[in-house]
C-alpha positions as a printed Julia matrix, in Angstrom:
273×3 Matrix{Float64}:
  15.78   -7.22    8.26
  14.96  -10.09   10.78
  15.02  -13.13    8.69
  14.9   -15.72   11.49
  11.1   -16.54   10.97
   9.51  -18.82    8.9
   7.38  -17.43    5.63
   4.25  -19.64    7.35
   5.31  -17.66   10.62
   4.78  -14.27    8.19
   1.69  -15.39    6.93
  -0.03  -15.69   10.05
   1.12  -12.46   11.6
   0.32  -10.79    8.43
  -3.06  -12.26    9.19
  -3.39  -11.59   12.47
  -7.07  -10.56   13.57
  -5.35   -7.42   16.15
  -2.91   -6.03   13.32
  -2.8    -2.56   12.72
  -5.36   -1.55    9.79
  -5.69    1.41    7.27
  -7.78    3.32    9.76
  -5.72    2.56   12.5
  -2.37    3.88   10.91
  -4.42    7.03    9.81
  -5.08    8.25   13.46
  -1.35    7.21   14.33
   0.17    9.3    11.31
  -2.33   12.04   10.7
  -3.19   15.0    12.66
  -6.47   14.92   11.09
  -8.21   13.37    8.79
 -11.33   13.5     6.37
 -13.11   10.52    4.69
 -14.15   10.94    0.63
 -16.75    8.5    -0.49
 -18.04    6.58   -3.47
 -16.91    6.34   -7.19
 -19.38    8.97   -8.15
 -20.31    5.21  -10.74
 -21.89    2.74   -8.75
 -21.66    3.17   -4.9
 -18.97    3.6    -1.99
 -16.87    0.45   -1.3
 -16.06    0.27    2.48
 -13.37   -2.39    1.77
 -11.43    0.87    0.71
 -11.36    3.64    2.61
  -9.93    7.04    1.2
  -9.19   11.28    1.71
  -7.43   13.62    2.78
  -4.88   13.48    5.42
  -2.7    16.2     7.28
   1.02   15.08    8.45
   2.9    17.75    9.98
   1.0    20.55    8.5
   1.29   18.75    4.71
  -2.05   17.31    3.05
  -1.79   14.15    1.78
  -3.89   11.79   -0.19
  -4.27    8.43    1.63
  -6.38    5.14    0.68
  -6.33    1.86    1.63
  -7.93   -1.31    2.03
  -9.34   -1.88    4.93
 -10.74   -5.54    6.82
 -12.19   -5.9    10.0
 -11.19   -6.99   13.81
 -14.09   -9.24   14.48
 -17.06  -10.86   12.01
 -19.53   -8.24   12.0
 -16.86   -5.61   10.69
 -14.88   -8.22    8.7
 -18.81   -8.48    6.59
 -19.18   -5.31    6.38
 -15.92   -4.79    4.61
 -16.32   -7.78    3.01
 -12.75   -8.99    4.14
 -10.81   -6.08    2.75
 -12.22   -7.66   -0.81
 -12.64   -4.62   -2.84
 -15.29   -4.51   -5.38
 -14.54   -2.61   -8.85
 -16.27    0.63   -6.66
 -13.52    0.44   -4.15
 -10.78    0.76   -6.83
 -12.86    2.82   -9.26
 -12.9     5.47   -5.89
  -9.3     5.22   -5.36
  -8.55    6.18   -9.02
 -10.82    9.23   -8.38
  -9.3    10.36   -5.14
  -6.01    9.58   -6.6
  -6.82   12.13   -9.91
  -8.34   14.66   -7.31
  -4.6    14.37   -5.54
  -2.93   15.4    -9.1
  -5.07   18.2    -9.49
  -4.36   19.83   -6.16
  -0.83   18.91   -6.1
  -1.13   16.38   -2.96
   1.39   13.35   -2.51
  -0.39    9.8    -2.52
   0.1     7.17    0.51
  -1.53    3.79   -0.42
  -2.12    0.96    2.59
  -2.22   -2.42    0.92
  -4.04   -5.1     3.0
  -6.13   -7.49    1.03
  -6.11  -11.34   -0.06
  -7.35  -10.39   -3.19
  -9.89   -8.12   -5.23
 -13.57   -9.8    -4.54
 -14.28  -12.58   -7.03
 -17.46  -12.82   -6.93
 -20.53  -12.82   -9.8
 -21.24   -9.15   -9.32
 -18.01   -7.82   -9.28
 -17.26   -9.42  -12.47
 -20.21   -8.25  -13.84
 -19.48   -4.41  -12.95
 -15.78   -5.07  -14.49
 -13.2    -6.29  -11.67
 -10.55   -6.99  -13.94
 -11.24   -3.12  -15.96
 -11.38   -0.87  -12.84
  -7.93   -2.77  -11.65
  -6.47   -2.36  -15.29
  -7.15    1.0   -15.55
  -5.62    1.66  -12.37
  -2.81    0.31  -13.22
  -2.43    2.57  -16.31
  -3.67    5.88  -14.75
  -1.38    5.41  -11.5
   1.6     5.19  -14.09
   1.48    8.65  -15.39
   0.2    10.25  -11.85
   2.54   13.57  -11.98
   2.35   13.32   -8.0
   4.43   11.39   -5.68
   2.85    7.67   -4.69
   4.03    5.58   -1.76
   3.15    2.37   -1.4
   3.03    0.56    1.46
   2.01   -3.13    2.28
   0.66   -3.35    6.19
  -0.39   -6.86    6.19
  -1.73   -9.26    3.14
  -0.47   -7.99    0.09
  -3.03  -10.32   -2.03
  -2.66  -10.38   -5.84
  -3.93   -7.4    -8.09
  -6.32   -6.97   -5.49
  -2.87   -5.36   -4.06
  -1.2    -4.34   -7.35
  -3.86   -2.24   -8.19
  -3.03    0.18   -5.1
   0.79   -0.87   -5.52
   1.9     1.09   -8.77
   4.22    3.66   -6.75
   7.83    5.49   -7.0
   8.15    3.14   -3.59
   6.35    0.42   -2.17
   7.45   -0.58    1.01
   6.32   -3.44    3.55
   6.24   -4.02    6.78
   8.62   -6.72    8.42
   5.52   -9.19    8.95
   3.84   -8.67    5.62
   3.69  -10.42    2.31
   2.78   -9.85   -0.68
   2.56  -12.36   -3.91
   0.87  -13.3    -7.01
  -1.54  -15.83   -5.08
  -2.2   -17.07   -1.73
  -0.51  -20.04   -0.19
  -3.26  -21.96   -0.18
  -4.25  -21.16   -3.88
  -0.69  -21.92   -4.81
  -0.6   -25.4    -2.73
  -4.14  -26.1    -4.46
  -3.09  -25.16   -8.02
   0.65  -26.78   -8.36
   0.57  -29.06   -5.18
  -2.38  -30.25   -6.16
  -3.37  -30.5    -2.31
  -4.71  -27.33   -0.43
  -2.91  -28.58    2.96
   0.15  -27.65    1.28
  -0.13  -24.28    2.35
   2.99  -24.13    4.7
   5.26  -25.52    2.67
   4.13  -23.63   -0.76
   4.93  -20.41    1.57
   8.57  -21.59    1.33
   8.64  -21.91   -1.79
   6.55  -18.53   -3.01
   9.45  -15.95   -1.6
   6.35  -13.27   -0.28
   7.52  -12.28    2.86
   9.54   -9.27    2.8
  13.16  -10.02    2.99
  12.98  -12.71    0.27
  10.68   -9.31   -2.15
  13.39   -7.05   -0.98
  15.95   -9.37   -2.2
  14.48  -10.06   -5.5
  14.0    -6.03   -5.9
  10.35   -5.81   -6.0
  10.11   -3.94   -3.0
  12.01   -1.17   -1.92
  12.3    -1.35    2.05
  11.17   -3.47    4.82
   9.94   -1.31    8.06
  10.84   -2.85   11.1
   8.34   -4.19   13.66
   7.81   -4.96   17.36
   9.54   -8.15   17.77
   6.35  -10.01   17.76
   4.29   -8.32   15.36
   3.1    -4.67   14.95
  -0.43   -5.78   16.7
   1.64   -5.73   20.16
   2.66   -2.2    19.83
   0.35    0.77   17.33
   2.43    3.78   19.33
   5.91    2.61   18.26
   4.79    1.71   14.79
   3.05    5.14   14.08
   6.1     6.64   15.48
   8.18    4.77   13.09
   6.34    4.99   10.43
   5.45    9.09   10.54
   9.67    9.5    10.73
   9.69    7.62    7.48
   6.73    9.34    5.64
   8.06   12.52    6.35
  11.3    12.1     5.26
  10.03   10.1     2.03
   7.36   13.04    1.03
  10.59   15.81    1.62
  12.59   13.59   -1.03
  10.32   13.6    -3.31
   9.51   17.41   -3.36
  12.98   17.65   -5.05
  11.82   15.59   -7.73
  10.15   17.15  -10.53
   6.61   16.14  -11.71
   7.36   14.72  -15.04
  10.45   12.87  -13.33
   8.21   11.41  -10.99
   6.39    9.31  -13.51
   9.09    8.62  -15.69
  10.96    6.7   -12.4
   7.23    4.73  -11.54
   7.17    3.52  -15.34
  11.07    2.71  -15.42
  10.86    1.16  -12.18
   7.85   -1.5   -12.83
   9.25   -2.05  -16.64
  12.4    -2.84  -14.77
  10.72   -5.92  -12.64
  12.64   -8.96  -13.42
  15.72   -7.64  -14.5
  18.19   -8.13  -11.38
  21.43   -6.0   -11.27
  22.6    -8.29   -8.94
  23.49  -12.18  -10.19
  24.26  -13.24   -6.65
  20.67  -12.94   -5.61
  20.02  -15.47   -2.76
  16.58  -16.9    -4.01
């Protein structure tokens, strides 16, 4: 892992209006691919897209969040911002995957569940709870994997998995920079330095053992290079989805519930932090 850039350096790539998103990384992975829609509740939530994906000849269930590349997308998907629809629909195609016996591949991408009046009203904070207690007991195999902003439980509630990985210009935290510089710095252009100090890019996660591995990126960020990343990132899949089909179903859940009850307790007192 390339630590040599700064966590400010991280957040911008990880921000970056060209990187790779959801839907991109489906057409580089997948030999084919079919969208599932709405929460059969409320309505479909295009900030998360989800179905069924085919990787060398294996279905798969994948969802993810997914923003734009330019304003009139980045509206209509309201950021990557999921509503409580988006993550009341992954919840259903992620029960449809137990019943049919189909692995789960989550994209995380987000700076945070959607905050606003209505999504309060329709229960934000419920629909991400309950995901977080339903993907616990899943008796299917979940990969997690963090492709750019990994915002909050806007992320989390896609991020209960056997593994989450990230790639090398991602981050993921409890807040955003600028929330954190706001809230404890008491001054918003604080954001650069509160980076430092909020360990979220992936080495410093990895390090702490709240990830599980970093995937390596063009130099100069994944958005110089989709091919080699999809390349990279099929290998890993595949060999991830064959090492879990030694893994019984019941075993599967018991390691997700071990793992996130295990979050906080290092094994390793030298930590560099």
């Amino acid at each position: 892992m390339n630590n040599s850039k700064t966590a400010w350096a991280c957040v911008a790539l990880a921000r970056h209006s060209n990187r790779p998103r959801t839907k991109d990384i489906i057409e580089l992975i997948c030999d084919d691919f079919i969208e599932l829609h709405g929460d059969r509740y409320y309505k479909d939530d295009p900030a998360i897209i989800g179905g069924i994906g085919i990787i060398k000849e294996s279905p798969v269930t994948i969802i993810g969040h997914q923003k734009g590349k330019d304003t009139e997308e980045n509206i209509k998907r309201n950021f990557g911002m999921a509503h409580p629809e988006g993550y009341r629909k992954a919840l259903r195609l992620m029960k449809q995957a137990e019943k049919f016996n189909r692995p789960i591949i989550n994209f995380i991408d987000t700076p945070g569940a959607y905050c606003g009046l209505e999504a309060e009203e329709r229960g934000q904070s419920e629909a991400i709870a309950r995901n977080l207690f339903e993907m616990m007991d899943l008796e299917v195999p979940i990969l997690s994997i963090i492709i750019g902003e990994g915002g909050s439980g806007g992320a989390l509630g896609l991020a209960v998995a056997n593994d989450v990985w990230m790639l090398e210009h991602s981050i993921y935290s409890v807040i955003s920079p600028e929330g954190f510089s706001s809230i404890l710095l008491k001054d918003s252009a604080k954001a650069k330095e509160a980076s430092e100090m909020m360990k979220i890019t992936p080495g410093d996660l990895l390090n702490l053992g709240l990830i599980d591995e970093v995937i390596k990126e063009p130099d100069e960020g994944a958005h110089l290079n989709y091919e080699l990343l999809g390349i990279t990132l099929k290998e890993k899949i595949i060999a991830q989805m064959a090492a879990y089909s030694n893994i019984k179903k019941e075993e599967l859940s018991r390691l997700r519930r071990e793992k996130f009850r295990n979050y906080g307790h290092f094994k390793d007192n030298n930590l560099k932090v």
